[in-house]
PyMOL commands that place a pseudoatom at each C-alpha (Angstrom):
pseudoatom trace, name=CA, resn=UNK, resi=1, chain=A, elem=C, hetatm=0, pos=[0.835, -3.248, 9.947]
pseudoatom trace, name=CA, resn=UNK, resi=2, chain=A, elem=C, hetatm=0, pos=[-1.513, -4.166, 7.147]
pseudoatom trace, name=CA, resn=UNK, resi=3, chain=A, elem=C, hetatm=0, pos=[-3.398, -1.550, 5.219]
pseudoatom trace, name=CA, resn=UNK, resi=4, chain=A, elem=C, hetatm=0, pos=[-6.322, -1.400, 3.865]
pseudoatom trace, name=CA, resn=UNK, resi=5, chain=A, elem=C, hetatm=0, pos=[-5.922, 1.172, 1.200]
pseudoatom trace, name=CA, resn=UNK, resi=6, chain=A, elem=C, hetatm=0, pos=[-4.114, 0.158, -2.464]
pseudoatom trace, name=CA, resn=UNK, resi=7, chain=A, elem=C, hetatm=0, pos=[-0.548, 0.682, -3.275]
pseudoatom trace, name=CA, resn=UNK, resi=8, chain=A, elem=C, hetatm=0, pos=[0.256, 3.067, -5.886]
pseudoatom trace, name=CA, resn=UNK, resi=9, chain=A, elem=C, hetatm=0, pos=[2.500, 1.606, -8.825]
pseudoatom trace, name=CA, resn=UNK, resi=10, chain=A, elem=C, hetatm=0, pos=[4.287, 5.403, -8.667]
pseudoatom trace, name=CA, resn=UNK, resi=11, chain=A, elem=C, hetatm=0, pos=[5.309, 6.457, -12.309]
pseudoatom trace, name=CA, resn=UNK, resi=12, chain=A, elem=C, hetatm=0, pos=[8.836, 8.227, -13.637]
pseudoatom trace, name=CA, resn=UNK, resi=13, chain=A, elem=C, hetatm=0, pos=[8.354, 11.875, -13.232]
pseudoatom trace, name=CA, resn=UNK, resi=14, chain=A, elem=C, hetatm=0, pos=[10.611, 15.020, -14.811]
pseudoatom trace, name=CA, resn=UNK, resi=15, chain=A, elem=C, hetatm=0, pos=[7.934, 17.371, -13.315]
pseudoatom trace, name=CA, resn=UNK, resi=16, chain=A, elem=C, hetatm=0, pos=[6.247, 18.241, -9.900]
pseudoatom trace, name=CA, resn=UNK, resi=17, chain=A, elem=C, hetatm=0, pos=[3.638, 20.755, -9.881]
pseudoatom trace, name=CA, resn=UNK, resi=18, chain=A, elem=C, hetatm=0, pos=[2.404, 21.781, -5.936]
pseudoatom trace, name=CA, resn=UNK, resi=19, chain=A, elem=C, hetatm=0, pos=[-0.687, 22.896, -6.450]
pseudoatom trace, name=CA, resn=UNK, resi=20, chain=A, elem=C, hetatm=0, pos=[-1.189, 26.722, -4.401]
pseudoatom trace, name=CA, resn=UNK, resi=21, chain=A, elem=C, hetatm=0, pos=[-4.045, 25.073, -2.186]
pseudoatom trace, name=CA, resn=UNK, resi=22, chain=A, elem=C, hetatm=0, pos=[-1.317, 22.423, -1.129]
pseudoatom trace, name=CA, resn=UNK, resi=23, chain=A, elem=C, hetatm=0, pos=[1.539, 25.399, -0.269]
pseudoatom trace, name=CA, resn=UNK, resi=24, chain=A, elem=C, hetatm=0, pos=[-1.464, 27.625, 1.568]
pseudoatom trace, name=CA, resn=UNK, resi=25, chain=A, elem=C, hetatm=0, pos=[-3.018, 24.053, 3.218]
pseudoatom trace, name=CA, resn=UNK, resi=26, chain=A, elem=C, hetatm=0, pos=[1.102, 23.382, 4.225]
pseudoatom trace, name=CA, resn=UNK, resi=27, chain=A, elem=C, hetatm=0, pos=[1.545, 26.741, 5.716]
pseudoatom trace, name=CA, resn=UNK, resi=28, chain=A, elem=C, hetatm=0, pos=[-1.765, 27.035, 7.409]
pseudoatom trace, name=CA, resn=UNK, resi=29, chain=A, elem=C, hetatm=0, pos=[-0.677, 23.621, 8.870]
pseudoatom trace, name=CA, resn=UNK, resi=30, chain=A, elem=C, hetatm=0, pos=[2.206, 25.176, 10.069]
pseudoatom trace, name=CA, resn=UNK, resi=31, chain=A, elem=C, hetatm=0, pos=[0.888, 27.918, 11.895]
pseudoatom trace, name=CA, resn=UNK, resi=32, chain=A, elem=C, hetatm=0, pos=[-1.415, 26.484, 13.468]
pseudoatom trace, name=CA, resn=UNK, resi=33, chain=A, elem=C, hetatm=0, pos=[0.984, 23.666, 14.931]
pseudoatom trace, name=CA, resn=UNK, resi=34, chain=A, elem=C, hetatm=0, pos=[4.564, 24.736, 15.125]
pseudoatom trace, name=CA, resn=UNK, resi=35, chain=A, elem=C, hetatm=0, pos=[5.029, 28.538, 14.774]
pseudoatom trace, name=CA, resn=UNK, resi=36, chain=A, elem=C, hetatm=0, pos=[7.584, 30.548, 16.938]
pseudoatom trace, name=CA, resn=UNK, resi=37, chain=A, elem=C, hetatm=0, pos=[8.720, 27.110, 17.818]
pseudoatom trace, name=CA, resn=UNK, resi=38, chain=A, elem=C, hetatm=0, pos=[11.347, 24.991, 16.302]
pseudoatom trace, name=CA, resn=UNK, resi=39, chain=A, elem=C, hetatm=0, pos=[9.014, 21.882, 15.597]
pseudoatom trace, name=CA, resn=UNK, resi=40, chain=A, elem=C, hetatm=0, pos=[7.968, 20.859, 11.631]
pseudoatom trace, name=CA, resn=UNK, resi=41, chain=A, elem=C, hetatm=0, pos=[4.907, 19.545, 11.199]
pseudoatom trace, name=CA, resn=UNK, resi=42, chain=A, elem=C, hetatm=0, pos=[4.326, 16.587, 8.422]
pseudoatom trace, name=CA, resn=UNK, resi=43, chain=A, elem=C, hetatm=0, pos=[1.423, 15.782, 6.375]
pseudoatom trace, name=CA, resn=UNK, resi=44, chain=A, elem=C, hetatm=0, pos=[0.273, 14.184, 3.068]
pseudoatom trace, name=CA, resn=UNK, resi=45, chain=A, elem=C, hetatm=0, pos=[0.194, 14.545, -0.301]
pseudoatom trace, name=CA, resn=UNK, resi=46, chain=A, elem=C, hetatm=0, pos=[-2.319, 13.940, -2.914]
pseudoatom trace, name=CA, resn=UNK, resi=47, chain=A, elem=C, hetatm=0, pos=[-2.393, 13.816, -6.481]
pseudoatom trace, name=CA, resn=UNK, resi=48, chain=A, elem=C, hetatm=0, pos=[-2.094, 11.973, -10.299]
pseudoatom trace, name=CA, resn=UNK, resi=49, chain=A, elem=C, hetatm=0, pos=[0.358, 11.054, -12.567]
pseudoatom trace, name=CA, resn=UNK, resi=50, chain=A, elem=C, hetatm=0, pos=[-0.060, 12.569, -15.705]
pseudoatom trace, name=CA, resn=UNK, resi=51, chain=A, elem=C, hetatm=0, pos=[1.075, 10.885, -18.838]
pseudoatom trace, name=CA, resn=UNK, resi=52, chain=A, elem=C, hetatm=0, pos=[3.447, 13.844, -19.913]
pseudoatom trace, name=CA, resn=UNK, resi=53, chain=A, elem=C, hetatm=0, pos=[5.718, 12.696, -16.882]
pseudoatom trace, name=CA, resn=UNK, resi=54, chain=A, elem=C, hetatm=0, pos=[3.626, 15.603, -14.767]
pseudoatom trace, name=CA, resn=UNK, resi=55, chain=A, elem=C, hetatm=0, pos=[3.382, 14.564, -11.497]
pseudoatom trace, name=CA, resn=UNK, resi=56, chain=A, elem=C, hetatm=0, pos=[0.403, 17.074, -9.953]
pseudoatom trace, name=CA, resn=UNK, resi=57, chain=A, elem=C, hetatm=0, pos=[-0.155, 17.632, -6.180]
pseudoatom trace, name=CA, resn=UNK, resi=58, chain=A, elem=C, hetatm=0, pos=[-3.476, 18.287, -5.890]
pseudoatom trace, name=CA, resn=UNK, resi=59, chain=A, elem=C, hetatm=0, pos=[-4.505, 18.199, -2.172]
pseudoatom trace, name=CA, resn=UNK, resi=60, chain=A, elem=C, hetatm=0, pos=[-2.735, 17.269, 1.575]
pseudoatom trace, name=CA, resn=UNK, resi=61, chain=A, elem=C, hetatm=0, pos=[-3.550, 16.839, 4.672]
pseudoatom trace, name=CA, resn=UNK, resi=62, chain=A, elem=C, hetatm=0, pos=[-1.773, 17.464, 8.133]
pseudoatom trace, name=CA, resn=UNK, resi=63, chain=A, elem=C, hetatm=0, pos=[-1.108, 14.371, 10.090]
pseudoatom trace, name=CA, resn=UNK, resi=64, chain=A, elem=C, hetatm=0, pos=[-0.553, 14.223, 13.933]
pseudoatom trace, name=CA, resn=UNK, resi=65, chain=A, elem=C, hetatm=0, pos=[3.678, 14.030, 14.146]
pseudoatom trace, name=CA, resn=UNK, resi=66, chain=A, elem=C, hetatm=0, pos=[5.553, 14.529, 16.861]
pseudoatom trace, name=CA, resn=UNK, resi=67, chain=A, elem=C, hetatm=0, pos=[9.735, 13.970, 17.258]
pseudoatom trace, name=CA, resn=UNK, resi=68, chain=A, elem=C, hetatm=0, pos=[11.623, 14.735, 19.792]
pseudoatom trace, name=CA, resn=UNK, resi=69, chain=A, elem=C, hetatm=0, pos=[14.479, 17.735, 18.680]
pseudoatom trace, name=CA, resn=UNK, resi=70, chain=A, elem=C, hetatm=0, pos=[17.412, 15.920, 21.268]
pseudoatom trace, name=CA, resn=UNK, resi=71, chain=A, elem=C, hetatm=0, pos=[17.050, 12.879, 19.917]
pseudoatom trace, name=CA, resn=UNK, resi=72, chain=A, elem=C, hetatm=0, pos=[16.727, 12.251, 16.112]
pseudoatom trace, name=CA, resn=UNK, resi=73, chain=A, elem=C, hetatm=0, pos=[15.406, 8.655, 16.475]
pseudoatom trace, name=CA, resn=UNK, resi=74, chain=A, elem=C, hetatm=0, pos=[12.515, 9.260, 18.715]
pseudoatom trace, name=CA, resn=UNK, resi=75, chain=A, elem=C, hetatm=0, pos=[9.237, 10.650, 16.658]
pseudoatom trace, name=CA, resn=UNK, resi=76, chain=A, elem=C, hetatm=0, pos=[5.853, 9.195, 15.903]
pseudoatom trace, name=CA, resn=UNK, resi=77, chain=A, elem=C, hetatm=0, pos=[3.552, 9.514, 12.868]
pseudoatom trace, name=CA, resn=UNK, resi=78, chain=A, elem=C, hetatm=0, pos=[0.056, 8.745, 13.539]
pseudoatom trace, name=CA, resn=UNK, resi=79, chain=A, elem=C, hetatm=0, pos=[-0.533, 6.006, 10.272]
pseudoatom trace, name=CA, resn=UNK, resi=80, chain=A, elem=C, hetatm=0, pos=[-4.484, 5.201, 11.938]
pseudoatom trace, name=CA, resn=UNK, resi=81, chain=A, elem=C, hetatm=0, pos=[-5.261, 9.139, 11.657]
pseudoatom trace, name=CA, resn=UNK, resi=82, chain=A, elem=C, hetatm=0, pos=[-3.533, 9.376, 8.436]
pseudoatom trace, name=CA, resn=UNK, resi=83, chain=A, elem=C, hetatm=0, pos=[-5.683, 6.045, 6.776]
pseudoatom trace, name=CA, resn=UNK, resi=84, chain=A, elem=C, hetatm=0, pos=[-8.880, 7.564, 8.415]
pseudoatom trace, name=CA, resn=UNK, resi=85, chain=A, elem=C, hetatm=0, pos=[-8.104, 10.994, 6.293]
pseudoatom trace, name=CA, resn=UNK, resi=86, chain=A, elem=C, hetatm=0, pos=[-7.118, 9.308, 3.542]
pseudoatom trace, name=CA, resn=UNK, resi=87, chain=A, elem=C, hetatm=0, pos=[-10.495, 7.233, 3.367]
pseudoatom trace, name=CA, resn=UNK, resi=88, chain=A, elem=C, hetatm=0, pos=[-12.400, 11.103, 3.703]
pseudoatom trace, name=CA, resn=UNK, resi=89, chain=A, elem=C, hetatm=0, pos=[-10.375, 12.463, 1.468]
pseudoatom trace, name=CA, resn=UNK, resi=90, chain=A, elem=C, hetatm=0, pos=[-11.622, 9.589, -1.312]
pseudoatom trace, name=CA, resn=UNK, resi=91, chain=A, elem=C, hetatm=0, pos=[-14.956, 10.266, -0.880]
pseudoatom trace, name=CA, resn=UNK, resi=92, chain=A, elem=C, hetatm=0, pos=[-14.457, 13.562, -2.070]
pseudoatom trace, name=CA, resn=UNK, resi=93, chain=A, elem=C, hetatm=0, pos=[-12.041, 12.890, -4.932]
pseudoatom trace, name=CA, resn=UNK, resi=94, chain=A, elem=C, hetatm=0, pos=[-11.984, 9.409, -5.822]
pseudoatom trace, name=CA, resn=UNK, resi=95, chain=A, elem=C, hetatm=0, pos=[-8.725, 10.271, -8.859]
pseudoatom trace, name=CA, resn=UNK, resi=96, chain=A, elem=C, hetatm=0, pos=[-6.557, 11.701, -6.002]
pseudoatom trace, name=CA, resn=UNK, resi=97, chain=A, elem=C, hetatm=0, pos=[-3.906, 9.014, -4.993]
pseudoatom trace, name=CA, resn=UNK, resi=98, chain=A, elem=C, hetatm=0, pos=[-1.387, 8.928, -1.850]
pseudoatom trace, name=CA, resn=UNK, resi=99, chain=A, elem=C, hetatm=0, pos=[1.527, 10.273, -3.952]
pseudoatom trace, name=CA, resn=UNK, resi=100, chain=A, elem=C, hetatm=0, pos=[4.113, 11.354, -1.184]
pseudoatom trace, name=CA, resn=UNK, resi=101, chain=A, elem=C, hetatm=0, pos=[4.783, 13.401, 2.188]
pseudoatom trace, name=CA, resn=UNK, resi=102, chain=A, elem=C, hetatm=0, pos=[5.721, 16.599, 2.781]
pseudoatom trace, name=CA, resn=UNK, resi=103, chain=A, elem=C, hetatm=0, pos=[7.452, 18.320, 6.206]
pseudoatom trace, name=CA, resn=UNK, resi=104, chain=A, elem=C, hetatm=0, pos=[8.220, 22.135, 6.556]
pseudoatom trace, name=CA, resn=UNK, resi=105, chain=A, elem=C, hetatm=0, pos=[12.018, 21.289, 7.534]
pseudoatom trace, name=CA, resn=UNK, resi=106, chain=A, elem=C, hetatm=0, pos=[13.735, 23.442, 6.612]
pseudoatom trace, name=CA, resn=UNK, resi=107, chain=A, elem=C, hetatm=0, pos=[15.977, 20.869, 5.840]
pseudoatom trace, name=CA, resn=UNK, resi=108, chain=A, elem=C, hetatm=0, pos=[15.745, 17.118, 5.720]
pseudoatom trace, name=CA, resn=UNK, resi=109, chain=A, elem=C, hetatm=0, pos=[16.470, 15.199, 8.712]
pseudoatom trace, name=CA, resn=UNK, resi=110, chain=A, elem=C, hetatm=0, pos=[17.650, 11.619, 9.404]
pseudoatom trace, name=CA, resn=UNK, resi=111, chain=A, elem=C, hetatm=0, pos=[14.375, 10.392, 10.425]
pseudoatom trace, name=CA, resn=UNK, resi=112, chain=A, elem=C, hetatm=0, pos=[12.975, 11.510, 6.753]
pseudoatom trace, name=CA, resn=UNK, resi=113, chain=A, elem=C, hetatm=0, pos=[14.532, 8.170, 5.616]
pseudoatom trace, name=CA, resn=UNK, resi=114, chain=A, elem=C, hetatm=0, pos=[12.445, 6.333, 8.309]
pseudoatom trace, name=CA, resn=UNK, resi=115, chain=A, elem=C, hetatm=0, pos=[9.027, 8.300, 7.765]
pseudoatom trace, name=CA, resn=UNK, resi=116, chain=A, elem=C, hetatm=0, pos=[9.564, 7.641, 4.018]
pseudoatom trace, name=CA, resn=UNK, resi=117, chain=A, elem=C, hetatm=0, pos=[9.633, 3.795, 4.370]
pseudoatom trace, name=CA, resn=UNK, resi=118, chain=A, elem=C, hetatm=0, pos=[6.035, 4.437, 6.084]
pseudoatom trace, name=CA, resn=UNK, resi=119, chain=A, elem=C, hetatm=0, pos=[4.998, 6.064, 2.968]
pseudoatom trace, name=CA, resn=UNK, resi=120, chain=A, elem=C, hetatm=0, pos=[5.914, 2.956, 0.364]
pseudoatom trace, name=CA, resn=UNK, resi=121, chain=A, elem=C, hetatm=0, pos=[3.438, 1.190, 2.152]
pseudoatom trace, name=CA, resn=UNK, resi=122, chain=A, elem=C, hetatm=0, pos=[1.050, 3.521, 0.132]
pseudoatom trace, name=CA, resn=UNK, resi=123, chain=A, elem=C, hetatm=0, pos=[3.238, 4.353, -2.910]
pseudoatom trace, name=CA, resn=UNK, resi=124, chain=A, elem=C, hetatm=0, pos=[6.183, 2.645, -4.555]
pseudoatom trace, name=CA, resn=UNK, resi=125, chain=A, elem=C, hetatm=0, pos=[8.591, 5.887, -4.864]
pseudoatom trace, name=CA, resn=UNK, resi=126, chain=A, elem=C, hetatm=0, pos=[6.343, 8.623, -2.756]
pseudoatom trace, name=CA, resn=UNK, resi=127, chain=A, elem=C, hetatm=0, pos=[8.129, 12.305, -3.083]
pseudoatom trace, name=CA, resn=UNK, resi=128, chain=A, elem=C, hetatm=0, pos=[8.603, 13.833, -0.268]
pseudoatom trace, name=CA, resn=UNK, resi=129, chain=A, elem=C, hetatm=0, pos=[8.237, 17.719, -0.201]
pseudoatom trace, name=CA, resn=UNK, resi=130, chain=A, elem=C, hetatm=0, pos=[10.108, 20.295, 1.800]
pseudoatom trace, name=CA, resn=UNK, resi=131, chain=A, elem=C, hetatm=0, pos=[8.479, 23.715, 2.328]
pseudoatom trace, name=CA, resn=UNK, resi=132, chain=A, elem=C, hetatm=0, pos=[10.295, 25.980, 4.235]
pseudoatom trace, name=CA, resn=UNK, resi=133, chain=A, elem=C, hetatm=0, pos=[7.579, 28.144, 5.453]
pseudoatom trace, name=CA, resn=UNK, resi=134, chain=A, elem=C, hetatm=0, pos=[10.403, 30.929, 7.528]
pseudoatom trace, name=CA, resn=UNK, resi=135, chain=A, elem=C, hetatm=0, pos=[10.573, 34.388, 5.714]
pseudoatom trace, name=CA, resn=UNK, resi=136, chain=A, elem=C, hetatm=0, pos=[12.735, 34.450, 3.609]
pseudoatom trace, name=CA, resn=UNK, resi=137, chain=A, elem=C, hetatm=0, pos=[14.222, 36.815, 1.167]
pseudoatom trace, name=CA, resn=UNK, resi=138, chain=A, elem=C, hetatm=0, pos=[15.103, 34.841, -2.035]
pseudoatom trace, name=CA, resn=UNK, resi=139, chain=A, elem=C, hetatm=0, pos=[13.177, 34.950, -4.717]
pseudoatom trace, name=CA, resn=UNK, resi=140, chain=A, elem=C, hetatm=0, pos=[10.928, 31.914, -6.058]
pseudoatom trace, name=CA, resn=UNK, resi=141, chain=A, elem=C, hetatm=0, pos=[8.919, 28.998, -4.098]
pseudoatom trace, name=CA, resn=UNK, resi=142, chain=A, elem=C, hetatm=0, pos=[10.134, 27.817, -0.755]
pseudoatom trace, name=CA, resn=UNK, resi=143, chain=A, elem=C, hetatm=0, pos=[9.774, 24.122, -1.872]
pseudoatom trace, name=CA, resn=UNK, resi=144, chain=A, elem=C, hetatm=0, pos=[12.282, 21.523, -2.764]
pseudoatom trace, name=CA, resn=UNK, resi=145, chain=A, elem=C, hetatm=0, pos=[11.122, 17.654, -4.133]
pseudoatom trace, name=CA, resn=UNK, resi=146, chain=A, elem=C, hetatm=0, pos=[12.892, 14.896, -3.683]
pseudoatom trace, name=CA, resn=UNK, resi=147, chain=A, elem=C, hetatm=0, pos=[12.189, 11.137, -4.587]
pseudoatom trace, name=CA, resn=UNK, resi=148, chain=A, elem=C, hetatm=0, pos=[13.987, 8.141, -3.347]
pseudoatom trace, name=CA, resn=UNK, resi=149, chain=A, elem=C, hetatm=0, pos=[17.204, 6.880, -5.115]
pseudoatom trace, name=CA, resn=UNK, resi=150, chain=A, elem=C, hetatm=0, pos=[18.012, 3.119, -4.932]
pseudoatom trace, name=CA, resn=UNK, resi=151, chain=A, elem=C, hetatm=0, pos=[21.872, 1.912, -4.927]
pseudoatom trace, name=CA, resn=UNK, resi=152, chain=A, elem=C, hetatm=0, pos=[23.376, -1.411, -4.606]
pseudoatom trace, name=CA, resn=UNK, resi=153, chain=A, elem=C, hetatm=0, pos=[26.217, -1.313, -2.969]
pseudoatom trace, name=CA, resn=UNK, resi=154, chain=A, elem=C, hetatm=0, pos=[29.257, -3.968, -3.503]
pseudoatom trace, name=CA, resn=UNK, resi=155, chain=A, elem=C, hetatm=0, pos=[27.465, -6.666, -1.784]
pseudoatom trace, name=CA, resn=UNK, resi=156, chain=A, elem=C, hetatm=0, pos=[24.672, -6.454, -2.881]
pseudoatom trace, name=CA, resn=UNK, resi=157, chain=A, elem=C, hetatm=0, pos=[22.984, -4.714, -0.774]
pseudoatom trace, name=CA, resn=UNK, resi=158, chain=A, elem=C, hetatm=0, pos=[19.717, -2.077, -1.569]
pseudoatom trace, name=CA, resn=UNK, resi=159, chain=A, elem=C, hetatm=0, pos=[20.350, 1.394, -0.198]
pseudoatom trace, name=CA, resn=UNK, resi=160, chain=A, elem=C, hetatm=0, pos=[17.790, 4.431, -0.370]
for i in range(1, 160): cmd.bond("trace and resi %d" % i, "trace and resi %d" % (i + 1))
show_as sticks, trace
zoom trace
């Protein structure tokens, strides 16, 4: 599927600052889709790249996901809903950029790999974002970033 909305050329980052709005706009997300069930709900992220090697999410938005918990390979991620909010979300900040995903996990699942590769179509390296929005009783933010690391194996193969 072609898309209509620019690539981002995504640029080496030692930092990620989430934004509170993002965390509250995650959990609110959350709550009203999956709580006191064991789905995750998935959405995306917004933001710049600074030139300090800052990268800054600044917004989201919830996008329609479903998977099915038996099997791992069966889930859908609604790409027409999630170009329609990302052409809204333009008009209102025209800076922001598609910098990554994020899902409330808690932990990362294979079909993260999968829903990733849907995400280069907007970004070159998107970070993907796991809030785990249970109670918890450690100490600090709930979140955990990740970006993509490429290997070539023996043959010469690409691996993510």
């Amino acid at each position: 599927m072609d898309s209509l909305i620019e690539k981002v050329e995504a640029r080496h980052s030692t930092n990620v600052v989430v934004h509170p709005t993002v965390l509250l706009s995650i959990v609110d997300h959350y709550n009203r889709v999956a709580k006191d069930t064991k789905k995750r709900v998935v959405g995306v992220l917004l933001g710049e790249y600074s030139d300090k090697g800052v990268l800054d999410v600044t917004n989201s938005y919830a996008v329609p996901f479903e998977e099915d918990l038996n099997e791992p390979k069966v889930w859908f991620f609604d790409p027409i809903y999630h170009e329609n909010m990302y052409h809204m979300m333009r008009r209102i900040n025209g800076k922001e950029k598609i910098i990554g995903w994020y899902s409330t996990g808690p932990e990362i699942k294979k079909a993260d790999i999968d829903i990733n590769e849907i995400l280069r179509r907007y970004n070159s390296n998107p970070i993907f974002v796991v809030c785990n929005v249970k109670q918890s009783q450690s100490i600090g933010l709930p979140t955990e970033a990740y970006f993509t690391q490429e290997e070539v194996d023996d043959e010469g193969n690409m691996n993510r």
